[in-house]
Residue, then its C-alpha position, 0 to 999 in steps of 0.5 A: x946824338x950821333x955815334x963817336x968814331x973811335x979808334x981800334x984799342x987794345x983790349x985787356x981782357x981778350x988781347x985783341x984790337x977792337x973798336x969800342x962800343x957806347x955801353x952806357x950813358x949817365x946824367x952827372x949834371x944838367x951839363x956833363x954825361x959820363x959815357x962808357x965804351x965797353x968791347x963788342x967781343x968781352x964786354x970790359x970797359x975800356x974808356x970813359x970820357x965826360x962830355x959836355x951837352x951844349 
């Protein structure tokens, strides 16, 4: 699997523009995974997003 280009966000936390990193991956079913993008500088969460395994 291959690393997602994401563009620069906003964080809440620290206030700067950074680039989100995969922070974690869970199984929801065989077919769908949850992956979390969290800030390199704070570690918050900033995005979710559901992904269809084919």
């Amino acid at each position: 699997m291959g690393e997602r280009k994401l563009s620069t966000v906003i964080c809440p936390n620290c206030k700067r523009p950074v680039k989100p990193k995969e922070c974690s991956r869970k199984s929801l079913s065989k077919r769908y995974i949850l992956v979390t993008y969290c800030c390199p500088r704070c570690g918050a969460e900033l995005l979710t997003e559901h992904i269809e395994v084919t």
